[in-house]
N, C-alpha and C positions, 0 to 999 in steps of 0.2 A: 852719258850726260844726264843730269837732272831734268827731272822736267819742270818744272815749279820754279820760277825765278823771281829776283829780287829787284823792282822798281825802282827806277832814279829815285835817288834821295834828296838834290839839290836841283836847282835850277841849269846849275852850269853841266851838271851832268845829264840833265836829258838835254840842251842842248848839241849834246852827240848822238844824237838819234832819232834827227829829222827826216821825213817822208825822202823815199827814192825819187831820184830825180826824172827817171827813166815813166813816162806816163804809161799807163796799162794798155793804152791803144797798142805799144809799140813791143812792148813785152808779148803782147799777143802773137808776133810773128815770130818770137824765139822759140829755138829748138832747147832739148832738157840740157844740154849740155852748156849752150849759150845765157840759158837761166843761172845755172851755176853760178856760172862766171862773172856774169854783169848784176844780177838782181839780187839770189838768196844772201840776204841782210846776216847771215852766218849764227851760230849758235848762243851767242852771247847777247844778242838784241835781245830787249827784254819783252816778252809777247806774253806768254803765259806767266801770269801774274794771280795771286790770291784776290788782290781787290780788284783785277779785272772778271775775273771766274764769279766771285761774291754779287760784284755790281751787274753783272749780265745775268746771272739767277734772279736777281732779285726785279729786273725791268723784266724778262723774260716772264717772271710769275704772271703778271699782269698783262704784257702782251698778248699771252695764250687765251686771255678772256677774249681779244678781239678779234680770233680765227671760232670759237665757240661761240658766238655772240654770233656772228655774222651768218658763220655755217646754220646755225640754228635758223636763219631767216631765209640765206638763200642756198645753203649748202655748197657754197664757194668755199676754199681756203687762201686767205689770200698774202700771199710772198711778204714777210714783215721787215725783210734781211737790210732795204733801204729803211726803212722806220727805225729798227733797231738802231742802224747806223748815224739817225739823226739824233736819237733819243741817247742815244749812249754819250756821244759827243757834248750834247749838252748837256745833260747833266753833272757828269764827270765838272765841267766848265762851271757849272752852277754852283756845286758843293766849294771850289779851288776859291771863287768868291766871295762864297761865307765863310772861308777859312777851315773848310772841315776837310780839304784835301791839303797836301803840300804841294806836287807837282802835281805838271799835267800829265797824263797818260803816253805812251807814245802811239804811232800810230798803229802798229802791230797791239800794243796794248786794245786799243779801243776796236781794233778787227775783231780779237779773242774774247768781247764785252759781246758786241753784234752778233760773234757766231755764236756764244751761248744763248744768250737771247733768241735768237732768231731758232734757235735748236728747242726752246723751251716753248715758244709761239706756235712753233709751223707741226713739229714732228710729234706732237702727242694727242694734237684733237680731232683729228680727220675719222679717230674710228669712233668717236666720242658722236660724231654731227650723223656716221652712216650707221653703220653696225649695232652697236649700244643701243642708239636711239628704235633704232627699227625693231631689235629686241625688245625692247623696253612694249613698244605699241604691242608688240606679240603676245607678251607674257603679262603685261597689265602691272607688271612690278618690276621695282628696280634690282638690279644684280648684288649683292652685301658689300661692302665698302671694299673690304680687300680682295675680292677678287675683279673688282674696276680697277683697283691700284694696280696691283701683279699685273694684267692683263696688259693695260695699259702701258707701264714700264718696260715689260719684257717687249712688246711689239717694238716701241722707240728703240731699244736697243738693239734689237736685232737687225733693221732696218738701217741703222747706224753702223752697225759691225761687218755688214754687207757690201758695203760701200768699198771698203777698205782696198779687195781688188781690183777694184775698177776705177782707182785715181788718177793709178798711175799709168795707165793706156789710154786715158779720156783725157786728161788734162796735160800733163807732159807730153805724153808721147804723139797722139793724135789732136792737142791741142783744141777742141771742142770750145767753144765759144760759151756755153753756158750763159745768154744774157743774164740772166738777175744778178748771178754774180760777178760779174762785170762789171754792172750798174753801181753794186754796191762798192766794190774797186773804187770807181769813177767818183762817186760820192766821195768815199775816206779822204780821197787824193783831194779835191774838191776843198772838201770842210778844213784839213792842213795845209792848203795853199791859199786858200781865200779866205780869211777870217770874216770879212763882213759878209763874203755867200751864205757861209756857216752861221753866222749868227741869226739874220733876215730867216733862212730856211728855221734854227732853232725856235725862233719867236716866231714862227708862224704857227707851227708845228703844237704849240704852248697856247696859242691866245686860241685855236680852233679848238683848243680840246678843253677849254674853259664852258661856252654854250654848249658843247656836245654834256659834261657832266651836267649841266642843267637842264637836257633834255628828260632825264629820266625822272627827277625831283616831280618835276610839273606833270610830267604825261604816265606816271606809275607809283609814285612812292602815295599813298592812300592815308592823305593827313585829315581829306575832309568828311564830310559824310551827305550820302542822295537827301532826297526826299522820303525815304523809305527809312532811314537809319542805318545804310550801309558803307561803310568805309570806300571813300574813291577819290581819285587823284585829284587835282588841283583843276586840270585842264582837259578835253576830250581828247580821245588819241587821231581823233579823222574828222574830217568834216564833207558831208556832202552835199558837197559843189557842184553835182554833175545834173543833182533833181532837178527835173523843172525843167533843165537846158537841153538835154537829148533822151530823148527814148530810150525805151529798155523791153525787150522779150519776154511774153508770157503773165501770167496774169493771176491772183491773188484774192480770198478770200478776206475782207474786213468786215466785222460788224455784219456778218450773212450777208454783205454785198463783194460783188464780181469786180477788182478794181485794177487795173494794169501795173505791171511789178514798175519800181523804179531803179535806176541806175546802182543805187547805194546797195538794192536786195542783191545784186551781181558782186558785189562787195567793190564797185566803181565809184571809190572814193579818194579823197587827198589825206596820206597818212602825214600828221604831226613831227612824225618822229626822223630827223634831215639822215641818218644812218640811214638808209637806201639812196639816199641822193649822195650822199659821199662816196659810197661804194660803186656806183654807177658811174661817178668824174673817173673812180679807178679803171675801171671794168672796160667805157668805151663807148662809141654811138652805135657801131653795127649791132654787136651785141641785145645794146639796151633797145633799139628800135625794133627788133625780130623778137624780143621780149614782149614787148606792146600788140605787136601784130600778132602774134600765138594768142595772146590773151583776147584780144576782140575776134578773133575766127572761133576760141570759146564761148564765147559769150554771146556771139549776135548769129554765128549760124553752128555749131555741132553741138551748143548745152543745150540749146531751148528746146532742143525734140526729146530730150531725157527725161524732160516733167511728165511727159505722158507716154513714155515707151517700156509700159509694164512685159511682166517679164515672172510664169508660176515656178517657181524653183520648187527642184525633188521633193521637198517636204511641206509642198501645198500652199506657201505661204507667195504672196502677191508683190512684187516687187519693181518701182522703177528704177530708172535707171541714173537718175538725181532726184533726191527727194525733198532738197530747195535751193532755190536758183544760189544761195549763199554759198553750198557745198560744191558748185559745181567742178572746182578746180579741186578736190581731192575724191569726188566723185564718177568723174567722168573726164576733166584733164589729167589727173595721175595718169592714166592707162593709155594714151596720145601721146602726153609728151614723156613718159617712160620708155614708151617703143622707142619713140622717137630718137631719142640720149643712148638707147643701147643699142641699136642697130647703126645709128651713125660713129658711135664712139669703137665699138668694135670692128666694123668696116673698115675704119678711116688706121685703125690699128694696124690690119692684116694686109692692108694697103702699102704702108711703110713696110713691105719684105726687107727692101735696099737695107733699113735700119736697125732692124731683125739679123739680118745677117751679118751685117757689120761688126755688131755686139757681139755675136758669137766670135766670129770668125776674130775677131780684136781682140777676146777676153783670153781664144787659147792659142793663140800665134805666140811668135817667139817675140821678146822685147830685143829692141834695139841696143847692141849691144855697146858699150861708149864706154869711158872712164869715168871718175868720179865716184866708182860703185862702193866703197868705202864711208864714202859722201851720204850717197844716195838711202844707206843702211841705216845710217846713224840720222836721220831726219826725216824717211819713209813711217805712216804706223808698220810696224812688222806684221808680219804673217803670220807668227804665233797670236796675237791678238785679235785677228778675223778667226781662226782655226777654234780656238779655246773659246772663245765670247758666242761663236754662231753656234758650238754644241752646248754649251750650257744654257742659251737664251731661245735657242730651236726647241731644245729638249723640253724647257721652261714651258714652253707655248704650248707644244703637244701635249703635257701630262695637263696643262690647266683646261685647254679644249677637249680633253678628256674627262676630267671631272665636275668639269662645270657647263661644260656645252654639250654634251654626250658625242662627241667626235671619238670615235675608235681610235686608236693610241698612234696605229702606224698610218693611218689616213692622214693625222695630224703631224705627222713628219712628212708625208709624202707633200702634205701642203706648204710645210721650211723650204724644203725640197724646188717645187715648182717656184714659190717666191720668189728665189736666190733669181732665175731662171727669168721670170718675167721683171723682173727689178731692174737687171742686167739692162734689158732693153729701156724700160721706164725711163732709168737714167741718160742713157745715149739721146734717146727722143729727149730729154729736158736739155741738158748739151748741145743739141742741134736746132732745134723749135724755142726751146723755155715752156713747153708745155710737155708737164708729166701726165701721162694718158691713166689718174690710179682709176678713175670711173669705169675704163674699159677692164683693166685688170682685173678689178674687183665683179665685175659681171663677166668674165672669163671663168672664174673661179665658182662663180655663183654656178653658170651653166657647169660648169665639171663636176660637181659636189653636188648639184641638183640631180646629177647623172645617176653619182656614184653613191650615195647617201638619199633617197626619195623619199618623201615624206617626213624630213625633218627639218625643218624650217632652221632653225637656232646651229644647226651643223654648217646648213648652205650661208648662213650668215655671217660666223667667227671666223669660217676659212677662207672667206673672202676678205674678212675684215684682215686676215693675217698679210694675207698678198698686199693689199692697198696701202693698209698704214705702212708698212715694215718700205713700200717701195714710196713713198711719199719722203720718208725718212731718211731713205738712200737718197734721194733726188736732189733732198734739201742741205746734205750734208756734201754735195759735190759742189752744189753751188758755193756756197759760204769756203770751201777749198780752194774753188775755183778765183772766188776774192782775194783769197790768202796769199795766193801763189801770185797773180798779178802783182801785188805787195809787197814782196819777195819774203812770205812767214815760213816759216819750221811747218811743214803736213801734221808731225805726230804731236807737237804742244796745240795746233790748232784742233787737230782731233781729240784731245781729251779735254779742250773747251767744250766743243758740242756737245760730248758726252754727257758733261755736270749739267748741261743744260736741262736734260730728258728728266732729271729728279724735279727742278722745280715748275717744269712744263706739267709733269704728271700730278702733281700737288694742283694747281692750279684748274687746270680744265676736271679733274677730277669733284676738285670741291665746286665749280663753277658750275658744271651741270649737275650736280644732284641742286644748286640753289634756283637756277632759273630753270629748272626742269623737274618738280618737286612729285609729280604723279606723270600716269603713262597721259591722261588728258590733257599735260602740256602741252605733248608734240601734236603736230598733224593740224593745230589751229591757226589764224591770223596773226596772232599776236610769234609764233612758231612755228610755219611750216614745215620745217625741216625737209626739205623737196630731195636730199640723199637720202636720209630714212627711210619717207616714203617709199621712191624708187627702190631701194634692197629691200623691203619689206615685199615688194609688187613679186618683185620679182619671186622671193622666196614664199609666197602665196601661191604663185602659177604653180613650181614645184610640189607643193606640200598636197594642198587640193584638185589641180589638172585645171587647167584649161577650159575643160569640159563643161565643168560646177560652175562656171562664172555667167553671169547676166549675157544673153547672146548680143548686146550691144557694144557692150563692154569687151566680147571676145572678136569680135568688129573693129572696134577703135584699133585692139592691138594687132589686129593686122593692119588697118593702117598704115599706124603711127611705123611702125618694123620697114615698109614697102618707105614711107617719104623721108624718113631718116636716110635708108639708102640712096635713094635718088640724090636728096640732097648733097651726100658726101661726091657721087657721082658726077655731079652737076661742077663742082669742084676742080676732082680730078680731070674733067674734060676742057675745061680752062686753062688749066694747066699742060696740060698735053699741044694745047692748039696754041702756047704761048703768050697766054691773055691773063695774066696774075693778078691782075689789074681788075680783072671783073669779081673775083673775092669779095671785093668791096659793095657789092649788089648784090650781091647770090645770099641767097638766105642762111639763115646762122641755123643748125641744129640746136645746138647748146643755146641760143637765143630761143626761139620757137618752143623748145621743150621746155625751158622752164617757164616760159611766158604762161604754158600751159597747164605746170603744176603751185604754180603760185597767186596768193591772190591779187586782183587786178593793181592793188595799190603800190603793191611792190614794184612791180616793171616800170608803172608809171611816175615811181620816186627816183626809179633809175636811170630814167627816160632825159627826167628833168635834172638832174648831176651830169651826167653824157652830156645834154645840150650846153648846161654851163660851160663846160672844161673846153668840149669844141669850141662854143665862141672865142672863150679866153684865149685860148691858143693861137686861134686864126686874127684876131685882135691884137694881141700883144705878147708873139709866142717868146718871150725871153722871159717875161714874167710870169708867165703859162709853166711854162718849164722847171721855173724854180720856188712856185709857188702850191702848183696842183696838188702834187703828192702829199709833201709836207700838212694843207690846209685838211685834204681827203682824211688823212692818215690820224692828226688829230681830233676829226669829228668821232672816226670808229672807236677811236681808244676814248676816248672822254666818257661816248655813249655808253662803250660796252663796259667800262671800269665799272662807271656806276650802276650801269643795271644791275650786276651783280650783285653791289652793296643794296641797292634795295631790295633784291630778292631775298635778301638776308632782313632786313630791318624791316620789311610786310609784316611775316608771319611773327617777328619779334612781339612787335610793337603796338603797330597799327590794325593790324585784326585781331586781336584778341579780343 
């Protein structure tokens, strides 16, 4: 069959190709064979389309700003596959009422819009926010345009092409649950059966991402000028609120007098800019609370002994161990809350055996053997295309980590190699949880490469970057399948949706970070954190230099951070064990507390106050909690992040010269 179909042309004609009636909750307990039979919409429904491929490239471009944008601030990526699906929907509806569409889409049409998008957003900037960036601090310069490009591209795809054998063991066969893509099911069905949900949800989604674009206008784009004659924004980006009202550690040189630091020197301020406060309604309260709490256990009792706990390093020179209370959180919290994130995340890994094995023992067990196999041929991606695409796009990887990252040719296989291998698993955990573990991975890979490869920083970095993205990518592309199938789509027209995705994903975060990331002195500051850079960076530091060479306070903290990470996972698991799931809900967040600790304080506490919104709302008035949060959250990020962009472009144009 073709793959590329042709779109109702009249109205009467997509009225034969209204949503299944069968909801996804209920598809969820069908076996492959029962799918078959009552769900897959059959080869002639029209799904993979030009203008749905076209129009999800082209939302996807811009999406992708808002996994870059955000990774950049907190080094989350966050699931865009529900966003896409509002975005798409509406749009599509926007254009039909300026007369620039003639039909509507069908619903499988606007699945294949979401999964490209969603394929263009999720699967190409996660090594953009860790790997890249970290390098970037390393090497003081950027990498040359085309090998971000290549590098970039080949990772999304192979990551993508990886996938391919574990669809159909995870989703048919063993049925895995995949929330996100579920969700994103739930939504399509949703927006096709409820026009006025669809609409409310669209116009929310639209009026939130109006002030979110005017956030950057005011608090970045440099129309005016100081008192000094230097180009700056309209508006301050913080204000602190906090002087005056609470105290603060540690104390200060002004004018040759001795004067007590204030809250704001801690960087304990209210940032302008409401993108952490939306990201936070997403994220959660546990989370955002154990954020805040990491960050005042830095600040009021483990930073303030830093300003004075010097430290003569080999080569004579005097050093503390913060050297202003401003730094303290890329000073002295990196190395806390990076233990922290890599001892829990990797624990909590190796922890999941059950899950581990499952994926093996699933991937090479025998499939169920049923009829239909005809069927299942002719609508499955084939096999030739994971076979063919993973040597050319492995091969790809290795020879470009060989000549651009000094990675030895068969190390950089050996690294395709493990990928396939921890991917495998990634996925399952995304399937069972909805969280893909790529942190752990990618600091899996760091410690094996730190092993095998010592003293190369840039080696322990790309082969990590290779594992994380490529299984980021696997994860994302089951999800969005996982949608599909709910749906009753074609696997292999939805698979070469996602695919076209990966091109204008790669365009986008590519050009996106060299704009708001224009020197290595972007990353690592307030306005940038980048808290995964950081972290791979730490870590490919310990490696490269030893342990040994670092400030003895600092080699303190990351014992630690390593011992309470564990614990915490510990603390966890023992909950569970004693059948108290329930106490989750009080036990401390690792991934909360660590980044509390690598970010600075304004961040937590913007995500503190988003979390608290969305809690009340919900507890208030959880119907319109429900159908309003996402959508309002989701337009703040895209508004902010679209336009930071654009003015990270129009600065250097314009306004500074």
């Amino acid at each position: 069959m073709g793959l590329f179909q042709t779109p109702p042309k009249t109205l009467e004609e997509y009225e034969q190709y209204k949503p299944l009636p069968i909801p996804p909750d209920e598809v969820l307990k069908m076996d492959e064979e029962e799918w078959y039979a009552k769900v897959y919409r059959g080869a002639d429904f029209p799904q993979l389309t030009v203008r749905a491929v076209l129009m999800g490239s082209v939302l996807g471009f811009f999406l992708a700003f808002t996994n870059l944008y955000i990774g950049l601030k907190t080094g989350w990526a966050l699931g865009v596959a529900i966003t896409a699906c509002i975005v798409s929907y509406a749009t599509w509806n926007g254009l039909l009422r300026a007369g620039l569409a003639k039909t509507p889409m069908t619903i499988l049409e606007t699945n294949c819009m979401q999964s490209t998008a969603s394929s263009a957003g999720y699967s190409t900037g996660g090594t953009m926010v860790s790997a890249i960036s970290a390098l970037l601090m390393i090497q003081g310069v950027h990498l040359p345009i085309d090998t971000l490009v290549y590098w970039t591209l080949l990772l999304a795809a192979l990551g993508t092409l990886m996938a391919i054998p574990m669809k159909r063991n995870m989703i048919n066969q063993e049925r895995l649950k995949f929330p996100s893509g579920t969700a994103a099911a739930v939504t399509l069905q949703s927006l096709y059966s409820e026009g006025l949900e669809a609409a409310k949800k669209a116009r929310a989604l639209a009026y939130s991402a109006i002030p979110g674009a005017l956030t950057p206008l005011l608090l970045e784009l440099k129309v005016s000028v100081d008192k000094y004659g230097d180009p700056t924004p309209l508006l301050p980006s913080y204000s602190k609120i906090f002087d005056g009202l609470i105290s603060a550690r540690g104390t200060k040189v002004v004018d040759g007098q001795t004067v007590k630091n204030q809250p704001s020197d801690w960087t304990m301020v209210l940032d302008h800019n409401p993108v952490m406060i939306a990201a936070g309604a997403l994220v959660g309260l546990r989370i955002a609370i154990y954020m805040v709490v990491g960050a005042v256990v830095m600040y009021y009792f483990v930073g303030p002994s830093g300003l004075t706990d010097t430290w003569v390093s080999p080569n004579g020179e005097t050093i503390t161990a913060i050297s202003t209370p401003g730094n303290v959180w890329k000073e002295q919290g990196l190395w806390l809350g990076v233990s922290i994130m890599v001892s829990s995340g990797i624990l909590a890994f190796l922890l999941q055996w059950k899950t581990i094995v499952r994926a093996f023992t699933g991937f090479i067990g025998k499939s169920n053997s049923s009829g239909n196999q005809e069927l299942r041929t002719a609508t499955e991606p084939p096999s030739s295309w994971f076979l063919l695409g993973t040597i050319i796009s492995g091969t790809g990887v290795a020879w470009l980590a060989s000549s651009a990252f000094d990675v030895p040719f068969l190390y950089g296989l050996l690294a395709v190699l493990l990928t396939f291998f921890l991917a495998l698993v990634a996925c399952r955990a995304t399937g069972e949880s909805d969280i893909t573990p790529v942190g752990a991975m990618g600091k899996i890979m760091q410690l094996t490469f730190g092993t095998l490869i010592p003293q190369n920083a840039s080696a322990n970095l790309m082969t990590a970057s290779i594992t994380a993205s490529s299984a980021g990518s696997s994860a994302d592309l089951l999800n969005d399948l996982k949608s599909g199938y709910l749906l009753g789509a074609n696997p292999r027209r939805q698979f070469v949706a996602q695919f076209h995705g990966i091109f204008a994903g790669t365009a986008a975060t590519v050009i996106g970070f060299r704009k708001l990331v224009p020197t290595a002195e972007s990353i690592g500051t307030t306005e940038f954190p980048a808290p995964a850079a950081v972290a791979w960076k730490a870590v490919a530091d310990v490696f490269a230099n030893g342990i040994e060479n670092m400030h003895p306070t600092h080699q303190g903290t990351i014992y630690a951070g390593l011992a309470v990470g564990s614990i915490m996972v510990l603390l966890e698991l023992a909950a569970e064990k004693l059948g108290k799931k329930e106490w989750k809900a009080y036990l401390p967040s690792a991934t909360g507390v660590g980044l509390g600790l690598v970010l600075p304080f304004q961040y937590p506490l913007s995500m503190l106050i988003g979390a608290i919104a969305a809690h009340v709302w919900m507890r208030r008035s959880p119907k319109s909690g429900k159908l309003y949060i996402v959508p309002v959250a989701a337009g703040l990020i895209a508004g902010i992040s679209i336009m930071g962009v654009i003015v990270a472009v129009l600065n250097p144009l314009i306004f500074e010269q």
